[in-house]
DSSP file (Angstrom, degrees, kcal/mol; ACC not computed):
  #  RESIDUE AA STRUCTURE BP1 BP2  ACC     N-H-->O    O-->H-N    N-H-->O    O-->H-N    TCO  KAPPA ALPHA  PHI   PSI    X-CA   Y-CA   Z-CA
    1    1 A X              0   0    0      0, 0.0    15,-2.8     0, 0.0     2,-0.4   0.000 360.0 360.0 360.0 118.0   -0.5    1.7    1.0
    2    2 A X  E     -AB  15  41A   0     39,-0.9    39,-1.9    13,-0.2     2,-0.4  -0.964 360.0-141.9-134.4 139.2   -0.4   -2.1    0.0
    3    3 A X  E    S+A   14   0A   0     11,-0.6    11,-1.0    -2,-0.4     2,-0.2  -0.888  89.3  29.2-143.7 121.7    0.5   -4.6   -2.6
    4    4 A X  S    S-     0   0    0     -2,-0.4     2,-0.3     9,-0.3    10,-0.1   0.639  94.0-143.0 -65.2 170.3   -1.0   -6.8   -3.3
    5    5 A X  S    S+     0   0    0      1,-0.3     2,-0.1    -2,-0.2    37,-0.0  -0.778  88.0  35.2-159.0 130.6   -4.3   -5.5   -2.5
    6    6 A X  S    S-     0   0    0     -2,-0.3    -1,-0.3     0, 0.0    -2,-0.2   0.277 118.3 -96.7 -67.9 155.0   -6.5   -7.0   -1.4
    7    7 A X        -     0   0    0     -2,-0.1     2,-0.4    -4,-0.1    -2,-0.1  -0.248  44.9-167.5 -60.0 130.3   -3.8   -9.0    0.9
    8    8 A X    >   -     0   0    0      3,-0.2     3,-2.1    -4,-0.0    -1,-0.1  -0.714  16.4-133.1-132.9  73.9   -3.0  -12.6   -1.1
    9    9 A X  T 3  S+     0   0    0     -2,-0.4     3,-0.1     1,-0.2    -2,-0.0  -0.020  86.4  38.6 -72.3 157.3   -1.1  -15.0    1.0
   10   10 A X  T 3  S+     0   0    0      1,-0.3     2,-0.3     3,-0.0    -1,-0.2   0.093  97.9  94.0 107.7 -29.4    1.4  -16.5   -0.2
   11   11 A X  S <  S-     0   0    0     -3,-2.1    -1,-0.3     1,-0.1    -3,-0.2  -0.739  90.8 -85.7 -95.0 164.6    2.8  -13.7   -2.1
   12   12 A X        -     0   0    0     -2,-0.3     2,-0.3    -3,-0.1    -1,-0.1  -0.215  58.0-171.9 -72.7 123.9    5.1  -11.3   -1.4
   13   13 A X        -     0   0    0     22,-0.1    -9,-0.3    -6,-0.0     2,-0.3  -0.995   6.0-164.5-146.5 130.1    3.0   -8.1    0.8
   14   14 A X  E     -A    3   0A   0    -11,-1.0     2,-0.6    -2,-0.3   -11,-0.6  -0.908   7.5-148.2 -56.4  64.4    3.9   -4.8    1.9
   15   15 A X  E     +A    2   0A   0     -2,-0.3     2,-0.5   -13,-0.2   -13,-0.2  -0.747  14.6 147.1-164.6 157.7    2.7   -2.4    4.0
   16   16 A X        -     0   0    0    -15,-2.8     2,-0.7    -2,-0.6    12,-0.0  -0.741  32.5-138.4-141.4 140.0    2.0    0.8    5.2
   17   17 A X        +     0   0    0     -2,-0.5     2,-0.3    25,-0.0    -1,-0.0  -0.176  36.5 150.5 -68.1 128.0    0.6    3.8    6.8
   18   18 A X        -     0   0    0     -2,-0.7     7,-0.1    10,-0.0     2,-0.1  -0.943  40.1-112.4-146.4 179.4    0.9    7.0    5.0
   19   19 A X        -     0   0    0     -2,-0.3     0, 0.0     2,-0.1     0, 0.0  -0.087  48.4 -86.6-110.2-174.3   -1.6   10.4    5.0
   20   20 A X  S    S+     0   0    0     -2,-0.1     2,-1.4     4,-0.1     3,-0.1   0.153  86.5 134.4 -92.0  10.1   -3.8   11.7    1.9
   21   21 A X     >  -     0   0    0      1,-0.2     4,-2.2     2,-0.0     5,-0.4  -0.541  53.9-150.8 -53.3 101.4   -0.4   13.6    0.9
   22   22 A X  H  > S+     0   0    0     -2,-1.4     4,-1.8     2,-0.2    -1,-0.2   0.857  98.5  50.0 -29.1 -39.1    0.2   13.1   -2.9
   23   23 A X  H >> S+     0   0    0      1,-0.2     3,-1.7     2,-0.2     4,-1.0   0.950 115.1  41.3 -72.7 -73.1    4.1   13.4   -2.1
   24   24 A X  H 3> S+     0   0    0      1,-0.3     4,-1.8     2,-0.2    -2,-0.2   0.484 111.4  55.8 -68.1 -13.6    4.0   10.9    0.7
   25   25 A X  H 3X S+     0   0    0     -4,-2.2     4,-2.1     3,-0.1    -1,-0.3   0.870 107.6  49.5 -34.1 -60.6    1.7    8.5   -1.1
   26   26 A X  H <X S+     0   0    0     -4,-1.8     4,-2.5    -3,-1.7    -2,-0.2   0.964 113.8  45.2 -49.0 -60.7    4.2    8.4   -3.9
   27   27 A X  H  X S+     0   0    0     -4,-1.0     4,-3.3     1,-0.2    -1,-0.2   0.912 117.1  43.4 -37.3 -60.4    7.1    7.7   -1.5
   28   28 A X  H  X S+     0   0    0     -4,-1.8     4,-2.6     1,-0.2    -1,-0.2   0.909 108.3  57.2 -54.6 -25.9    5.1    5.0    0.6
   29   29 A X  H  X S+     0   0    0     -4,-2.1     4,-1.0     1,-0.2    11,-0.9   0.982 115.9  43.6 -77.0 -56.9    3.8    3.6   -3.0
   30   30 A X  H >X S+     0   0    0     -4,-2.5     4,-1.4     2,-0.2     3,-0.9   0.839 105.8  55.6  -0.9 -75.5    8.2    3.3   -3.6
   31   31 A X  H >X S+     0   0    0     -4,-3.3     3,-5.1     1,-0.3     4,-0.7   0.934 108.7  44.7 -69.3 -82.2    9.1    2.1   -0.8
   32   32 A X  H 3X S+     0   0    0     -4,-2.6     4,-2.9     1,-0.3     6,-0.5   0.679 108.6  58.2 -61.4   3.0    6.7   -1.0   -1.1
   33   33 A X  H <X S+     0   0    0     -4,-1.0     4,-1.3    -3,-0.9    -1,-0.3   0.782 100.6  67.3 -71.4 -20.8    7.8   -1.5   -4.9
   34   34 A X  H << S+     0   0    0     -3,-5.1    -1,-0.2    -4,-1.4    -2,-0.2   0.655 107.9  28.4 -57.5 -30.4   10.9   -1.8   -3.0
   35   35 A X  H  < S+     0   0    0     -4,-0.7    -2,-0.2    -5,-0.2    -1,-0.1   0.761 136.6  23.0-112.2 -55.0    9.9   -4.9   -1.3
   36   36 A X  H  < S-     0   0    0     -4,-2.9    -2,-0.2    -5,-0.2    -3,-0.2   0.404  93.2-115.2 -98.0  18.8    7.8   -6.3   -3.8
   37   37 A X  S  < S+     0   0    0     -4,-1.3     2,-0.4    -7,-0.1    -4,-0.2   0.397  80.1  98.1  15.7  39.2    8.4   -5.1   -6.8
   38   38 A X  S    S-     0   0    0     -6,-0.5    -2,-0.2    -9,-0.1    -3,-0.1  -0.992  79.3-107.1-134.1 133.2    5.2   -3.5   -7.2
   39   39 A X        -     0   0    0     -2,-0.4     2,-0.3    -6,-0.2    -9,-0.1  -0.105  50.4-127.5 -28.6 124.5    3.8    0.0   -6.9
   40   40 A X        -     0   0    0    -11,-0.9   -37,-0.2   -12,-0.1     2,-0.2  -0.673  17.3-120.7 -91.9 162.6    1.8   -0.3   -3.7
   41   41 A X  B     -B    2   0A   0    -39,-1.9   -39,-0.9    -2,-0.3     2,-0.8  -0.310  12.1-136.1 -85.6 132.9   -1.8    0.7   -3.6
   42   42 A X        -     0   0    0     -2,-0.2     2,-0.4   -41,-0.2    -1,-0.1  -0.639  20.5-175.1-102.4 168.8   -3.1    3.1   -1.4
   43   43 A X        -     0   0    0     -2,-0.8     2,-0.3     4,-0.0    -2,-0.0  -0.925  26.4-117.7-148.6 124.5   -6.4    2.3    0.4
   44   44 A X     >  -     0   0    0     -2,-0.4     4,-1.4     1,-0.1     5,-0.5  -0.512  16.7-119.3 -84.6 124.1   -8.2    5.0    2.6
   45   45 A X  H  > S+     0   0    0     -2,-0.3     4,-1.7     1,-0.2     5,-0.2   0.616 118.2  59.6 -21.0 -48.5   -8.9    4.7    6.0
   46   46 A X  H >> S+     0   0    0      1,-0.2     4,-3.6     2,-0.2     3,-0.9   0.982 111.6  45.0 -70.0 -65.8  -12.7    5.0    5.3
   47   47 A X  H 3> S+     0   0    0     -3,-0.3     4,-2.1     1,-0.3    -1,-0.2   0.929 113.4  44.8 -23.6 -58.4  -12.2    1.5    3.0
   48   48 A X  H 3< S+     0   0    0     -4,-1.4    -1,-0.3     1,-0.2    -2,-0.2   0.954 113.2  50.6 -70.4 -29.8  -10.2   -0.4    5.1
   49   49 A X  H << S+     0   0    0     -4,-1.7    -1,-0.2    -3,-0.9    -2,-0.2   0.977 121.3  38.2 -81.8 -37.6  -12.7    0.6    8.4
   50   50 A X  H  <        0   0    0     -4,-3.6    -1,-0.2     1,-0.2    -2,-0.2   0.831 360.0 360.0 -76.1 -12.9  -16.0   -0.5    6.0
   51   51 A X     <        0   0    0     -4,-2.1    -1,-0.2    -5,-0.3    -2,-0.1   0.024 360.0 360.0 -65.9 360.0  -14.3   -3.1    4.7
């Protein structure tokens, strides 16, 4: 779970691991609106590893 995403330096970035739970998505996606004040993104292990 990330914001910005893709990662954008210079602005203000979040981020974290969290599992394919819907609840604990939601939470992580919080918490980095918390820091940035945007809903973070989620991106799936399989993305980030081809990526």
């Amino acid at each position: 779970m990330s914001w910005p995403e893709p990662y954008q330096p210079g602005q203000a970035h979040a981020s974290t691991y969290v599992c394919y739970d819907p609840q604990h998505q939601r939470e992580a996606a919080q918490w980095v609106k918390s820091i940035t004040g945007h809903e973070g993104v989620f991106v799936s292990r399989e993305a980030v590893a081809h990526g």
